[in-house]
C-alpha positions, 0 to 999 in steps of 0.5 A: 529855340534851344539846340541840343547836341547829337545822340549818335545812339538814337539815329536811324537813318532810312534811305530811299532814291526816285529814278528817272527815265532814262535820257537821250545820252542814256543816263538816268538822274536818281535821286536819293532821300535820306531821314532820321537825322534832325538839323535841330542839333548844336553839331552841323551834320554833312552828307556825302554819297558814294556807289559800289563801295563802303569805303567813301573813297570817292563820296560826293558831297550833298547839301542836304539828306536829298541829293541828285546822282547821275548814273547809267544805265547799269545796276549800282548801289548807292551810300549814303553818308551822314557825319558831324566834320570828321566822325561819321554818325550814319550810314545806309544804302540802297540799290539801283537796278539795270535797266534791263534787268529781270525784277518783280514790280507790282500789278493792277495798281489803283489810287482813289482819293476820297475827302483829301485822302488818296488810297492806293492798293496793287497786287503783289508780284509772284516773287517773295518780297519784304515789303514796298516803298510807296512814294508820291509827289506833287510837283516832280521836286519834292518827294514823301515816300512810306515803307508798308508790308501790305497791299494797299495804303493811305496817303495822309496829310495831303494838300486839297485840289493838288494832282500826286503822282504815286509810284509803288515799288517792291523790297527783296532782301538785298535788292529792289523791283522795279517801280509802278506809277499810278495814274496822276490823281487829285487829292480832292476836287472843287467845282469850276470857277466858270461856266459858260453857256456856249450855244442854244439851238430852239425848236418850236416846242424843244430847246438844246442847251450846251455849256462848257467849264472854265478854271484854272485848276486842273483838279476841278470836277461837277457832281452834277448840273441843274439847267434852269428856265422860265418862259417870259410869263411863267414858273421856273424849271429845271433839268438835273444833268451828270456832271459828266455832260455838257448838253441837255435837250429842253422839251415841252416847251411853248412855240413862239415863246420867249425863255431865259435860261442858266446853268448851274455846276455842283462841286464838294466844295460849292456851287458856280453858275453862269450868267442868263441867256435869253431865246425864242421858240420858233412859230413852226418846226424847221423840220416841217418845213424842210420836207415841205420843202422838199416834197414841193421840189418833188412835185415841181420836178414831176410837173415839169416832167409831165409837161415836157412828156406831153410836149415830146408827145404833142409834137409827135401827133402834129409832125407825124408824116402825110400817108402816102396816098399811093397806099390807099384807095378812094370809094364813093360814102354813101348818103346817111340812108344808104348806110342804114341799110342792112346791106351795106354794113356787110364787109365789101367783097372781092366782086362789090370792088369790081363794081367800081373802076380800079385805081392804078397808081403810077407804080403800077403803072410802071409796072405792069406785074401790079395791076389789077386782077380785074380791069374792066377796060382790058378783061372781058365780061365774063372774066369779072362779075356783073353788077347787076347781079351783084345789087338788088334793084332798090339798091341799084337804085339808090347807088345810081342816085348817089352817083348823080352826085359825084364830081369829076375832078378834070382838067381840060387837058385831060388831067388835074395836079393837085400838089407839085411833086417838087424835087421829087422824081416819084409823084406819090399822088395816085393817078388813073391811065387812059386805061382807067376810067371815072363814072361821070356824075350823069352816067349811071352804068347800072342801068341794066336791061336783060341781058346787056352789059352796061356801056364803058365810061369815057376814060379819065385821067384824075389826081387825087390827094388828101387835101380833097377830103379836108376840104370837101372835094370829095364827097 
């Protein structure tokens, strides 16, 4: 390569800085971009910077038309300084705002890559501006930058499945804006280098494939995937998904069946697919199963609950107490050919009750106020109705017949005890005083003549319970 030497009259050198954040310590690190000065010249050329002066009385030196400067956070001016030893040749600033300093930035900053080229556009702040300085990077190190007047701008010359990041910043007359960035956007994209099928879930007639993507390059990116599967003895199926899921429901598919299946990615740059994978449909649904499941627990429970209702209830009837005989009385049942009698299924009065002995319990007995109305033994005749009037002759006769079969149950010292009362100071069997009275079975008091009262009965004293009338004592 032949070097020339220097035209100094056709150097233009542009100049451009990149702030950084502010840090901890509360510097920014700028860094400034020069160019319009080729190395390809016979003359070494120098580079120097200098802020807030033209007079380079303090310049620090660069080795290059990119240099690094640490400032606070107040507004300065940076120079940038080119020279061949002692003569200067060019000379160009550029400003650096406050950190808290009022200036436009542009808005609604969007970037968009399309076949390895990145369009960027924004809207135009509401102050005036001479124009903006567009700038991006790959690698935080290396920076190209382009002065445009208009809103929008194409990136050229960019390399393929790199991440940029890209900042906007407007021009005043004298002075910068402050800068907006983009968010970080690949110049193009290529399909995954993996993928991987990471999970089958199968019914009996559906399937649910899942997958992931694997690669080392984050400007990766699907166009779309296409699921394919073919049961053990049958054609080949497919399912087109977007390249933005990751899963697809499978349907229609055989129960009891055995399937391979795979998956492939789709990129602008080509196609990956992962390895086969081998299920099985199920005989029957899961989910049959479970509400079986569950409605057979549920009837169980039920069952179990009505058995346990019936026992609480059976021991209820089978615990129930013993009536207390002293609240119920004793009446002689007539023959089956008595009870069809049209008489005798008329409801017993007051004066067909005087016909018998009335039964006194022992409380009565206590206490006299409960004895009663009509005692034959005490009362006179003509205080308690005549039996013979109260029966017409056949039914007397019959009456008497039935009392030929009544049992006197007696003991030789006058009285029988069926059960002992125990602990008990109250016998609740009723019991019959001297006073009372029992029909003997060859006794007939209704043997009337006219005008005679039947003779009174010997008096008895009898126990009475209700294991008589189990065990047919009493008839």
């Amino acid at each position: 390569m032949v070097l020339t030497k220097l035209n100094k009259n056709r150097i233009t050198l542009l100049l451009w800085r990149k702030v950084a954040e502010e840090g901890r310590n509360g510097k920014r690190n700028v860094r400034l971009m020069g160019r319009g000065v080729t190395s390809a010249c016979e003359e070494s050329i120098y580079y120097s910077v200098g802020h807030n002066n033209a007079t380079g009385g303090n310049d620090t030196s660069c080795g290059s038309s990119a240099c690094d400067i640490e400032m606070d956070q107040h507004a300065h001016r940076l120079y940038l300084r080119v020279s061949t030893g002692e003569d200067m040749i060019a000379k160009e600033s550029v400003y650096v705002p406050a950190v808290e300093e009022s200036l436009p930035r542009v808005t609604d900053i969007q970037a968009f890559a399309h076949e390895g080229i990145i369009g960027v556009s924004w809207k135009a702040p509401a102050q005036p501006v001479s124009g903006y300085i567009i700038d991006w990077t790959n690698n935080g190190s290396q920076y190209n930058w382009e002065k445009s007047t208009s809103t929008n701008a194409a990136l050229l010359g960019l390399h393929e499945r790199t991440l940029y990041n890209i900042t906007v910043t407007p021009l005043l007359d004298d002075r910068t804006g402050h800068s907006t960035q983009t968010l970080p956007i690949c110049s193009s994209t290529g399909v995954p280098e993996t993928v991987v099928i990471r999970n089958v879930q199968a019914d009996d007639t559906s399937a649910l494939i899942s997958w992931d993507t694997e690669s080392k390059n984050v400007c990766s990116s699907v166009v779309s995937f296409s699921v394919f599967y073919k049961p053990q003895d049958g054609p080949v199926f497919y399912a087109a998904v977007d390249g933005s899921k990751r899963d697809v429901l499978l349907k229609d598919l055989t129960p009891n069946t055995q399937y391979w299946t795979y998956v492939e990615a789709q990129g602008h740059d080509g196609n990956a697919s992962s390895i086969k994978r081998i299920f099985s449909t199920k005989m029957f649904d899961p989910r049959l199963l479970l509400v079986l499941g569950v409605c057979g627990s549920i009837l169980i429970f039920l069952l179990l609950f009505f058995g346990l209702c019936c026992i609480i209830q059976w021991k209820k009837f089978t615990e129930k107490p013993i009536p207390n005989p002293g609240l119920s009385s004793v009446a002689k049942w007539l023959s089956q050919s008595h009870q069809k009698k049209a008489w005798f299924f008329h409801p017993f009065s007051n004066h067909f009750e005087n016909a018998f002995d009335p039964v006194r319990t022992e409380e009565t007995q206590r206490d006299p106020s409960l004895a009663p109305i009509c005692d034959r033994v005490n009362d006179t005749a003509a205080e308690c109705s005549d039996p013979c009037t109260l029966f017409p002759s056949d039914a007397r006769d019959d009456w008497s017949s039935a009392q030929t079969d009544t049992r006197l149950l007696s003991s030789p010292e006058g009285s029988v005890s069926v059960f002992s009362t125990g602990s008990s100071s109250v016998n609740p069997y009723r019991s019959q005083s001297s006073a009372e009275t029992f029909l003997s079975r060859t006794e007939d008091p209704y043997l009337c003549e006219s005008g005679k009262q039947p003779d009174k009965p010997t008096p008895k004293s009898v126990y009475v319970s209700l294991n008589m009338f189990e065990e047919g004592n009493l008839s």
